[in-house]
Legacy VTK file of the C-alpha trace (Angstrom):
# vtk DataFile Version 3.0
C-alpha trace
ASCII
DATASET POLYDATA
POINTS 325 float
80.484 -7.386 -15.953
79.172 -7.680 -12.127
79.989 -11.247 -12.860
81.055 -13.388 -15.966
80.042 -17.292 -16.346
83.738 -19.492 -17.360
82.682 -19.962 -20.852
82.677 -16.633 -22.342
82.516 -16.721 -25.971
78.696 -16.904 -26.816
77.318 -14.083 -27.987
75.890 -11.606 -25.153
72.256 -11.759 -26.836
71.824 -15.820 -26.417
74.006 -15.947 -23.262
70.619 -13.722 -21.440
68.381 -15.717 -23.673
69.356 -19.119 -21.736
70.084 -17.506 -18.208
73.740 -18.011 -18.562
75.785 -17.486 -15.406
78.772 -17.635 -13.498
78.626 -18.562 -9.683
78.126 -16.538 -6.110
75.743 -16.412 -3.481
74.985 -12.779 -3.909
75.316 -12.784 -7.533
72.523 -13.153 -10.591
73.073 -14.697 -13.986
73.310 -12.658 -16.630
69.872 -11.694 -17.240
69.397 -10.179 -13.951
71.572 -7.251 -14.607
69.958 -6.024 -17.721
68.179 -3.075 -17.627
66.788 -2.135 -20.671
66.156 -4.568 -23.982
65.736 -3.027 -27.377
63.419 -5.503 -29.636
62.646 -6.347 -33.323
59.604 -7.926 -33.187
58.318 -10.659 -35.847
56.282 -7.263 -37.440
59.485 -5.269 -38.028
58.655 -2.907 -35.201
61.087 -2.328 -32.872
60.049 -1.882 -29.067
62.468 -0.278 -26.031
61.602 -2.236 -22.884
62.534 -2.091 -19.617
60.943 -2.109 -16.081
59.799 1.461 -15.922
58.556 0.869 -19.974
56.441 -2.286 -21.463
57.322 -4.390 -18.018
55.685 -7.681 -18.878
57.732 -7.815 -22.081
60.814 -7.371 -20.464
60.402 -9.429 -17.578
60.060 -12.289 -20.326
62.651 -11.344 -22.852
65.533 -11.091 -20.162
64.811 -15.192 -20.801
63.420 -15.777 -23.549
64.706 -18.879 -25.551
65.053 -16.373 -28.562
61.217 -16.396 -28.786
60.291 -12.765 -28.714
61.813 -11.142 -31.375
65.400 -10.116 -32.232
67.344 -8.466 -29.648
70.038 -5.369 -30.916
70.327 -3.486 -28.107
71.395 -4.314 -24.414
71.672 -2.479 -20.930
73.145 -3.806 -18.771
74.025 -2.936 -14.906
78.107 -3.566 -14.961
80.348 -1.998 -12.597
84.082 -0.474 -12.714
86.914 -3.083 -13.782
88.561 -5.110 -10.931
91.024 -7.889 -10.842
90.424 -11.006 -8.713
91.932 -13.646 -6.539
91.705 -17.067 -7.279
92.734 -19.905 -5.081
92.271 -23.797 -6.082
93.401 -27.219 -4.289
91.963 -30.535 -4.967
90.694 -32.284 -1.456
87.887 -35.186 -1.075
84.879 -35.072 -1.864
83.169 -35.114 1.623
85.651 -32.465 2.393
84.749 -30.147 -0.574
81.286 -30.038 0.599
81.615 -29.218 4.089
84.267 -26.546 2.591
81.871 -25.178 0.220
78.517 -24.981 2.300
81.019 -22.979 5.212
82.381 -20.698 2.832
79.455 -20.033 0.576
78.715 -16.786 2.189
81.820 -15.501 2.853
83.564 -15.945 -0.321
82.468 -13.418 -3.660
82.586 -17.025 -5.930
82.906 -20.864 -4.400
82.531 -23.973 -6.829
83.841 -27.214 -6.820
84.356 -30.178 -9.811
83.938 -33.619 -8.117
84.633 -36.705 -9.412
82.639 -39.838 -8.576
84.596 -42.489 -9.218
88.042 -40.851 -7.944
86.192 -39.518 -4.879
88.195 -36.320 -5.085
87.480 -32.691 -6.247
88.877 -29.522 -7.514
87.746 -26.851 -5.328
87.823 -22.574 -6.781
87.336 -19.422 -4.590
87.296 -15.992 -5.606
87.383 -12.904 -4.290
87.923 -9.085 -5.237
91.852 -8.640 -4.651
93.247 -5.134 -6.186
96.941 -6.800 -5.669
99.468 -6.928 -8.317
98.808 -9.165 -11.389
100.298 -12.693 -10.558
98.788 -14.349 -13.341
101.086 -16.436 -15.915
100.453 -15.370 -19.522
100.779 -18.856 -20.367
99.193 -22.244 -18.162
102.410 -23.849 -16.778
100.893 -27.179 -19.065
98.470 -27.921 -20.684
95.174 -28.985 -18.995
93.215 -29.636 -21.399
95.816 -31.415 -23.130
96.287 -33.661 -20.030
91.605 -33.673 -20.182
91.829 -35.381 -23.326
94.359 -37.859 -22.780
92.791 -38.763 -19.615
89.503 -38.699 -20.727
90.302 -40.815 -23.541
92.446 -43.371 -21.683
89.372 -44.045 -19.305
86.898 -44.241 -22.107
89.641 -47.397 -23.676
89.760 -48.826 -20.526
86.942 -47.912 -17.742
88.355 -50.088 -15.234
90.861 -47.107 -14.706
88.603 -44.288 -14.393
88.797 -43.852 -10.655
92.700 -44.507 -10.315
92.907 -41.588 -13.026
90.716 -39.528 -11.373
92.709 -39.885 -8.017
95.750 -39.321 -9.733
94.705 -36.123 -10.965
95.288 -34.630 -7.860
99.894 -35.074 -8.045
99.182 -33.480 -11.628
96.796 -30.458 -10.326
99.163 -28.382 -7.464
97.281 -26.494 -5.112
97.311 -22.475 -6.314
97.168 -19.163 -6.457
96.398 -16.496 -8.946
95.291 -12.858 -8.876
94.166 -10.658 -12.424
91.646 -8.692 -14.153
88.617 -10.376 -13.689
88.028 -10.915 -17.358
91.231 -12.774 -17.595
90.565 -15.330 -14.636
86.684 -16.078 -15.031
87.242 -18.012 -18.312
88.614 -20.865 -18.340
89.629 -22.680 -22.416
87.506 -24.968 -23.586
89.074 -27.678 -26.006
87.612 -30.743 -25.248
84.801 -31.711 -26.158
81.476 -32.877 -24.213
77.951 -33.255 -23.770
76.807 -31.311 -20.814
73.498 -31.540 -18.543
72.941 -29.250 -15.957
69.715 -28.835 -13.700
69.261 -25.845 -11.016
67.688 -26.764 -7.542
66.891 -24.696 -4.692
70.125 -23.799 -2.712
69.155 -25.106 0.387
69.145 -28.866 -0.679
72.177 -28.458 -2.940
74.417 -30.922 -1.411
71.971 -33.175 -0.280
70.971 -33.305 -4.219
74.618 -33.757 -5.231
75.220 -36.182 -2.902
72.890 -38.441 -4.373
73.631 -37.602 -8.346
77.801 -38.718 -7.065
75.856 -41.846 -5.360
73.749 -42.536 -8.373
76.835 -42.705 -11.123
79.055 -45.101 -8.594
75.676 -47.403 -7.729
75.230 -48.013 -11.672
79.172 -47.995 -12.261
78.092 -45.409 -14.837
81.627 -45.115 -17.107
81.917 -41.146 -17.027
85.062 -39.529 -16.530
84.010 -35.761 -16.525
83.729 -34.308 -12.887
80.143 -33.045 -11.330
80.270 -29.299 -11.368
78.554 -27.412 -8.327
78.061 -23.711 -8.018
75.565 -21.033 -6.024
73.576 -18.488 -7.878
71.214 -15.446 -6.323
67.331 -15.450 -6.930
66.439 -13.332 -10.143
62.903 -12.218 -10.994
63.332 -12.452 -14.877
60.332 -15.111 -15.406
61.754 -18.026 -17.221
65.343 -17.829 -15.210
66.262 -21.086 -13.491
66.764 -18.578 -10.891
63.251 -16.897 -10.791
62.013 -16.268 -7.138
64.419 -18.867 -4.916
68.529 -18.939 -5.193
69.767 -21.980 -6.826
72.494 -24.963 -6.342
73.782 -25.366 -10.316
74.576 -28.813 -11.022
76.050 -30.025 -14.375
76.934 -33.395 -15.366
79.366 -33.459 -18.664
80.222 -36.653 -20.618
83.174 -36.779 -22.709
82.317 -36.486 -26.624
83.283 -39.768 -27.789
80.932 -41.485 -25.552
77.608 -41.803 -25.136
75.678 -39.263 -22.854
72.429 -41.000 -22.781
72.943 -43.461 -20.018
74.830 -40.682 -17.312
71.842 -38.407 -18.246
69.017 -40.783 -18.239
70.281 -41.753 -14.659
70.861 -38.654 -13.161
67.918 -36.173 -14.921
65.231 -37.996 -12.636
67.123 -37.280 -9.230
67.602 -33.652 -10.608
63.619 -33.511 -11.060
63.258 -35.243 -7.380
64.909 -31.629 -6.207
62.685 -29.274 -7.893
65.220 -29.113 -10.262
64.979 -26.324 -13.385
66.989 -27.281 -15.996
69.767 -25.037 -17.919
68.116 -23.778 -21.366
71.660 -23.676 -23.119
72.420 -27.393 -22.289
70.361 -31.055 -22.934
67.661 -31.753 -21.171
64.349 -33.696 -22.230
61.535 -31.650 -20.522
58.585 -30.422 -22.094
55.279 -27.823 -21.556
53.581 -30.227 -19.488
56.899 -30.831 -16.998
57.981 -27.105 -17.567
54.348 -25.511 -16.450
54.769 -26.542 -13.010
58.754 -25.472 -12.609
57.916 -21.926 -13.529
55.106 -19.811 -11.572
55.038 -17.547 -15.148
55.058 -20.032 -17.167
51.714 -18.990 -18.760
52.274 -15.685 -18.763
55.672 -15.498 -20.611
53.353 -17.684 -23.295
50.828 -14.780 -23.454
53.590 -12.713 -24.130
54.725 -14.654 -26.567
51.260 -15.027 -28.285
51.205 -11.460 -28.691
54.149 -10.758 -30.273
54.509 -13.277 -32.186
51.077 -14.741 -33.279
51.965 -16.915 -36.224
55.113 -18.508 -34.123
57.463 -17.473 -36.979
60.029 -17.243 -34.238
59.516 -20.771 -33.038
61.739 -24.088 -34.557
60.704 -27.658 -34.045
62.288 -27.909 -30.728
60.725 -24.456 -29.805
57.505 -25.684 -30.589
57.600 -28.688 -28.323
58.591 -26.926 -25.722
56.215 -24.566 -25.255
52.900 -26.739 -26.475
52.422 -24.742 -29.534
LINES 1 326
325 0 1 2 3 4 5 6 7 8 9 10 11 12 13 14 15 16 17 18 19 20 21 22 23 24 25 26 27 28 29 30 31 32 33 34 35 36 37 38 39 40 41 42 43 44 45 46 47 48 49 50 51 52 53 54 55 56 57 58 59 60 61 62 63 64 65 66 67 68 69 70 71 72 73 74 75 76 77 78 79 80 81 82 83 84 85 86 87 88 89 90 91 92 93 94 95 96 97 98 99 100 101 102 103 104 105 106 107 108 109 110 111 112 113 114 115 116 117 118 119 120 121 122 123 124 125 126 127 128 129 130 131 132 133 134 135 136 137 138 139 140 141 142 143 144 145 146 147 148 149 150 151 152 153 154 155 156 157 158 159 160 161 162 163 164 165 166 167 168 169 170 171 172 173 174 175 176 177 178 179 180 181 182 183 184 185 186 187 188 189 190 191 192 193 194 195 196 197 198 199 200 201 202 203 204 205 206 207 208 209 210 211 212 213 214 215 216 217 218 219 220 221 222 223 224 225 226 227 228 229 230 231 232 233 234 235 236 237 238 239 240 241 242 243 244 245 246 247 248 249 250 251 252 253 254 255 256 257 258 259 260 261 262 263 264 265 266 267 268 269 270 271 272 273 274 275 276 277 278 279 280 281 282 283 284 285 286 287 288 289 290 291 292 293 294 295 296 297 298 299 300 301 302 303 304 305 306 307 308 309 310 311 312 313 314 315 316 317 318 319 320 321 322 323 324
């Protein structure tokens, strides 16, 4: 793959159907390297599209919330296998953002995990390295191990949230890595959590992130889970969060035994200050009426839909809602 998001075991069909993605300025989500989409529609035709062949159908099934018809066949633009160079270290979190606005550009993949209440954050580059294969078959410890206990400690007692946080840092070394590319983009993931995450326009990434980290700490919001940032390139698939501008990714995650609904009720409504489009593989609580004005297709990946799918045998409950139907 041209580029691989770190949770890698959905299936490739409902990865494109929700804009999956990884991160990197001059690098699409999933959906904007397929070239070709083979359909069974809701008739038990199947139809071959692509952007030489039925156009307007492909340019909304590359996203299209499983709505269309049944995908079982994909082509997609990939590239030859390469290994990669990854480099973390945990700094603050003013730091991190001055580090990852500079090196945005000049690095294949920048992100950064900040946490609010420990003002620190875990910050990832990556880059194309054909050097010999440094990475350990086995994680010197467990992290997520060391996740859950710390997650769960916090959520007993929320008073030590931010001293955990901080202390993170003595248990995550600064490091170095280099391996085939589908070895390093993944990263496990055992513990559990609820997960929002809203796309805004690149240019007022930080500034939006800035005031999501400022908006948990104001309320004292008890979330232990760092703020995930990442850079995507502009797509043209018509229901991407990436369609027509590049996009800032921020997710906010809350640990499974808690709550979500007070992090995400406080931070969804700065996300929508930013223009924000939010992930269609995570929780959100938009609907047509908010949706129409975040997507410039909107209404015509709807007539698309109408007309292969008439009866909306294709669309569930939550389906149903969100499209006005």
């Amino acid at each position: 793959l041209q580029n691989s998001p770190d949770v890698d075991i959905q299936s490739l069909a409902g990865a494109i159907a929700t804009a999956t993605h990884g991160t990197g300025t001059t690098l699409q989500c999933l959906s904007g390297y397929v070239r070709e989409l083979k359909l069974v529609l809701c008739d038990g035709s199947a139809l071959t599209c692509s952007a030489e062949r039925e156009r307007e159908l492909f340019d909304a099934a590359r996203v299209s919330l499983g709505a269309l018809g049944i995908v079982t066949e994909i082509t997609l633009q990939n590239r030859a296998a390469y290994s990669l160079r990854e480099r973390t270290r945990v700094m603050d979190i003013e730091s991190a953002c001055a580090w990852v606005d500079a090196r945005r550009h000049a690095a294949r993949h920048v992100e950064f995990f900040a946490f609010a209440h420990g003002a620190t954050a875990l910050v990832k580059e990556m880059d194309i390295d054909p050097g010999p294969d440094t990475a350990p078959g086995e994680p010197l410890f467990d992290e997520n191990a060391l996740l859950e206990f710390a997650a769960d400690t916090a959520r007993r007692a929320p008073f030590t949230t931010g001293l955990i946080q901080r202390l993170l840092g003595a248990f995550i070394a600064d490091g170095e890595r280099t391996g085939p590319a589908r070895r390093i983009f993944p990263s496990p993931r055992t513990v559990l959590f609820n997960e929002m995450e809203y796309t805004v326009p690149a240019e007022r990434g930080i500034e939006c992130l800035r005031e999501v980290i400022d908006t948990i700490r104001a309320r004292d919001i008890d979330v232990f889970f760092p703020v995930e940032f990442r850079y995507v390139a502009a797509d043209d698939a018509w229901l991407s969060m990436f369609a027509g501008r590049a996009g800032a990714s921020i997710s906010v995650h809350q640990y499974h035994k808690q709550d979500p609904a007070e992090l995400f009720a406080a931070v969804e409504p700065v996300l929508r200050r930013y223009d924000g489009r939010p992930h269609w593989g995570k929780l959100h609580t938009l609907q047509a009426s908010a949706l129409r004005d975040l997507y410039p297709q909107w209404e015509a990946f709807l007539a698309v839909r109408r007309r292969v799918d008439p009866h909306a045998r294709l669309l569930n409950p939550y389906l149903r809602a969100l499209f006005g139907v």
